[in-house]
N, C-alpha and C positions, 0 to 999 in steps of 0.2 A: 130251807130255813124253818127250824121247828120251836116251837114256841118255846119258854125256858125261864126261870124265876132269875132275875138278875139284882134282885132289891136285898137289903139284909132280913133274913126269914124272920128276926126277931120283932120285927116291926108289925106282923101280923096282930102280935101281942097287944098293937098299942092303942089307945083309943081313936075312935075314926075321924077325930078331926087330926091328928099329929098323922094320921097314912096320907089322908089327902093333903095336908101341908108339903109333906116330905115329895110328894107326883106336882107339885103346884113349883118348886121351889127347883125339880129336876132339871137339868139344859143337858144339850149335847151336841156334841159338833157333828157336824154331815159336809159335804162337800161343797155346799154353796156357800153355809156360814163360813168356812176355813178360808176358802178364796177370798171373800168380802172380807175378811180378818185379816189377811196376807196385804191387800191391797193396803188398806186403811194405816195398818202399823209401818209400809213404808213408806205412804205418805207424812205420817207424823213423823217418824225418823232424818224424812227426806232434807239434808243443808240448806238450805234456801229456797225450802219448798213453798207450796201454795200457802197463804196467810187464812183461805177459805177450802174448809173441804166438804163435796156436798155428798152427802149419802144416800140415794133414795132407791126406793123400791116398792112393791104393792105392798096393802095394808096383810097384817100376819105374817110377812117372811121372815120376821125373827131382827127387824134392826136395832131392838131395844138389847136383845140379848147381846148382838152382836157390840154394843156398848160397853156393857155389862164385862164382857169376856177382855174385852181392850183396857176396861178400868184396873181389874183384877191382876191383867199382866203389866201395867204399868205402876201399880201398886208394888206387887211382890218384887217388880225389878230394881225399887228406887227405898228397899227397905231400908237399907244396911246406909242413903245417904238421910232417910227422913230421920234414923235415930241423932245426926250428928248435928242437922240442919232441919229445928224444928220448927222454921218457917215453909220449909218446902211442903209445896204438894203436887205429886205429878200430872194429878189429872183430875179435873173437877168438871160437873155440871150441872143442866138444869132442864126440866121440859116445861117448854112454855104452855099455859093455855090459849083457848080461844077465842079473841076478842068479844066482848057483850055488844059492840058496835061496831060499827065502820074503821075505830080508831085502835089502833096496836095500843097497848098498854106499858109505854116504857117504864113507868117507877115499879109497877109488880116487877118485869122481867130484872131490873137493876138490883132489886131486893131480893129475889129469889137467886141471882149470881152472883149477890155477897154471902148469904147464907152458909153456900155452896161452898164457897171459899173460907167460911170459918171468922168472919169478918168481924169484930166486936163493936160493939157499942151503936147497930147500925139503925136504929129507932130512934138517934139522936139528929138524924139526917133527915128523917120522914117527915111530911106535914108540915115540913116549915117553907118560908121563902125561898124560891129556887129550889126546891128538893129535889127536883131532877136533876138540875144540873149539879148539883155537888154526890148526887149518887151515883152519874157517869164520871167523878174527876175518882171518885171512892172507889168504883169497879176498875178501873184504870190504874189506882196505885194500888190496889189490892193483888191483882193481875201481875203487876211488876215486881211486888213479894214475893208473892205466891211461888210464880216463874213453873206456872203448870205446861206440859212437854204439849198438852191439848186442854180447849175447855168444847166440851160438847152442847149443843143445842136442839132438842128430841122433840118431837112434833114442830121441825122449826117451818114446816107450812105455813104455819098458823102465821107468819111474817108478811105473808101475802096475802092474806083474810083485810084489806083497805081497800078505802071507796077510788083510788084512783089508781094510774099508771104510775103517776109522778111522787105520790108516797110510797107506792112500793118498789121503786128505784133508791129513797130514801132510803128505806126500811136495811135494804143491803149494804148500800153506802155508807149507813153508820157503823153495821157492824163490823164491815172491813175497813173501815177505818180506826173502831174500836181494836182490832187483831192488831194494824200497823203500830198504834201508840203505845199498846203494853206488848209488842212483841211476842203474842200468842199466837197459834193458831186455833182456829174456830172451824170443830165439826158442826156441820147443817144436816140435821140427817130428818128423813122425810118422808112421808108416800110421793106416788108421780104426782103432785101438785107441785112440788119445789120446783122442779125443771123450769118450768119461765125466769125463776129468779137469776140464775144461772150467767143467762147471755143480754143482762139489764144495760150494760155500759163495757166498751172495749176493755178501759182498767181491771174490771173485774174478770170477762174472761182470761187475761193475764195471770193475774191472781189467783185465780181459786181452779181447781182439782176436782173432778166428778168421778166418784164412785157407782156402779149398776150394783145394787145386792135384787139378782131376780129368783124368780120361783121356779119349781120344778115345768119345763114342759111335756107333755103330753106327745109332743111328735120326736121327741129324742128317748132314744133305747137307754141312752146312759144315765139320762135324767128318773127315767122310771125307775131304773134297777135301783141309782139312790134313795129315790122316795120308797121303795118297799121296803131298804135298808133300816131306812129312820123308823118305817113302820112296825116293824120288828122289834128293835131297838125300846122304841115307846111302850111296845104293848109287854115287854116284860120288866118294864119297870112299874110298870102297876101293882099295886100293894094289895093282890089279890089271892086266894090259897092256890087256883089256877091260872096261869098266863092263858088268854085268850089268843085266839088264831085270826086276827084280823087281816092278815097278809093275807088269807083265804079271800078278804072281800075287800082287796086294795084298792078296787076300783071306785066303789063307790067314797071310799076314805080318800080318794085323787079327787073326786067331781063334786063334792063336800066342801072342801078347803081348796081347792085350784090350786093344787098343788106348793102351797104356803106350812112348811113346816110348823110357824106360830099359829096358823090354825086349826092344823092337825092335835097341836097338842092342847090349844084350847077345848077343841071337841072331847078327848079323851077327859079332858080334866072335869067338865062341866057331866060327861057321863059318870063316868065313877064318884063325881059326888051325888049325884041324886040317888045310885043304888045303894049305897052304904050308909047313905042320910034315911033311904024305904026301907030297906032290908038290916044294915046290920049285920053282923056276923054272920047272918045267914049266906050272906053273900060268897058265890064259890068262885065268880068268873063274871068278866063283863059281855054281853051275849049280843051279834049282829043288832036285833032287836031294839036295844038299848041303846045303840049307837044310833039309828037311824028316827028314833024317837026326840033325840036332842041334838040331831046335826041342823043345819042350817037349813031354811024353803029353797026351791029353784031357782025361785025370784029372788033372793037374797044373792047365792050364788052368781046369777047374773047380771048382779050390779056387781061384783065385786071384780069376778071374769071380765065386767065391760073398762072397768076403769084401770085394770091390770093390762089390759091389749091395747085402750087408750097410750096408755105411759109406754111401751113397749114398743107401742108403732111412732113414736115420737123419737124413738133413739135409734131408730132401725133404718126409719125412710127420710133417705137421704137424697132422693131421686130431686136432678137439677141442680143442686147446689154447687157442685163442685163445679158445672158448666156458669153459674151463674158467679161466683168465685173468680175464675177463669177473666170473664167476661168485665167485669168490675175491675183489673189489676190493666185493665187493659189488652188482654193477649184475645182480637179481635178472630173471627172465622178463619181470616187469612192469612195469620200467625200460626194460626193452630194446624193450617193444611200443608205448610211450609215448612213446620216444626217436623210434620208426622211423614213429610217427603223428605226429606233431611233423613234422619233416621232410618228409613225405607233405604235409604240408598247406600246408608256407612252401612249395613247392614248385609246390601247386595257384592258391595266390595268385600269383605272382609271374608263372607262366604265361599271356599271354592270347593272343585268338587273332588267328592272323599276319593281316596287314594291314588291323586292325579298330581305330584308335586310339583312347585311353582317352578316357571322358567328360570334358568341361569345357566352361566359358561362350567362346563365341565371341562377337569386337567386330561388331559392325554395323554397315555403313558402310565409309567411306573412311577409312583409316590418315593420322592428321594429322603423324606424323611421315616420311610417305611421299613422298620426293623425284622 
């Protein structure tokens, strides 16, 4: 894998805030985004799919792009219907912020998903009596114009950021009930914090749909050869007169970013602006050096590594449940030994031994129907 200029050469030309725009603004697909992308669009395709889909993964894997990428194909695909039907929009959304307190902020989020949807006149709704509730009746017939194929909700954590259990039961319950009334579906997409939200009330795991977008691991051979792929990839889209050889030093570019492509390419980004902000044209290449100056502390790292294995051993470790499942449906110890003796036994029957054919009466004689 040898380093290689993959950008248009003419850009070198250009002033160095438009080269770092042009690496700031770059995406590209690798293996894990396409999966997460494959999944996600056949949930949204899906006939009577989930009303909620939740998307979550560590912080930096890339779920904003993976967004991004979904808006873009559902954009280009509904071109030729948005020119005829200029109410339509296929896919709209919003990222919410972080509560100032205890209390989720519904008239922002309601304002920032009319916006979203193009919504006119919608300051006429604010600040007055009921404002809320007539900016949920407004999101709701907005919704049902619209008749978008998905509306997404990005840092939709933040749903969960309340003082209690019983509002953040709330918090989900309104939004699926908000998807049932305007016949939307609602991407939730998230770091591992959303996961609780998830299994809040039986209706809801009904309803809604979980997506994993996870990170490169470290103990899979296939996982690595991608992430050096993307590394590759990245370091010759650098708007630099030499592609630098960071695949040389992928290792530390893995233990840096934990394996999270949005972090990988935050690093590169945040280094190549500071040498071209020092240097300037002088600049001929981005150097080990320079990387290791602006990557993240250990300690940084290791919160991030921690809350990434957090989330990961919460989808993984499943140890008991399915006994405890079991157990709860009623199918008691002595179901279960009667179940697995049962079986054991059609099992011994059915088995005989290899080339030993079963008893039966054999003809005697010559075959009269034998030509």
């Amino acid at each position: 894998m040898q380093p290689q200029i993959s950008f248009p050469k003419e850009l070198l030309l250009q002033p160095i805030p438009d080269r770092i725009a042009y690496f700031k603004d770059y995406t590209m697909a690798h293996p894990k985004l396409i999966e997460a992308d494959r999944k996600l669009m056949h949930a949204i395709r899906e006939p009577g799919g989930a009303a909620l889909i939740f998307v979550f993964g560590p912080t930096g894997v890339g779920k904003s792009t993976l967004l991004k990428r979904i808006t873009q194909k559902l954009l280009k695909e509904a071109l030729s219907l948005m020119e005829t039907d200029k109410g339509y929009i296929p896919i709209a959304g919003v990222e919410i912020k972080t509560p100032e307190d205890s209390n989720f902020d519904w008239n922002d989020f309601y304002v920032r998903a009319l916006m979203a949807l193009n919504e006119p006149m919608i300051e006429k709704k604010i600040n007055r009596t009921g404002a809320k509730l007539k900016l949920r009746l407004a999101l709701e017939s907005a919704l049902r114009n619209r008749r978008p194929d998905a509306f997404y909700i990005d840092e939709a954590q933040n749903f969960g950021k309340v003082a209690s259990g019983r509002k953040l039961q709330d918090q989900t319950d309104c939004i699926k009930s908000l998807a049932n009334l305007a016949q939307t579906r609602f991407i939730l997409c998230g770091i591992y914090e959303l996961l609780p939200l998830r299994n809040l009330s039986g209706q809801l795991c009904r309803r809604s749909h979980s997506i994993h977008f996870p990170r490169y691991s470290a103990d899979s051979e296939q996982d690595l050869k991608a992430f050096k792929s993307a590394l590759l990839t990245l370091q010759n889209q650098l708007p630099l007169p030499e592609p630098p050889d960071l695949v040389a030093h992928w290792e530390f570019c893995y233990e840096r970013t934990i394996g999270c492509i949005g972090i990988l390419k935050d690093l590169l980004l945040r280094t190549l602006s500071a040498i071209l902000v020092r240097d300037g044209d002088k600049v001929l290449t981005l150097k080990p050096k320079d990387l290791e100056q602006r990557a993240w502390s250990l300690e940084e790292c290791l919160v991030m590594l921690r809350e990434a294995k957090e989330g990961e051993q919460q989808l993984t470790d499943k140890s008991g449940l399915h006994e405890e499942l079991r157990t709860a449906l009623g199918f008691n110890a002595a179901t279960s030994k009667q179940s697995a003796k049962s079986s054991k036994s059609t099992s011994s029957k059915k088995a005989g031994s290899v080339g030993k054919p079963s008893p039966r009466r054999r003809s005697v004689g010559i075959d009269q129907d034998a030509s």
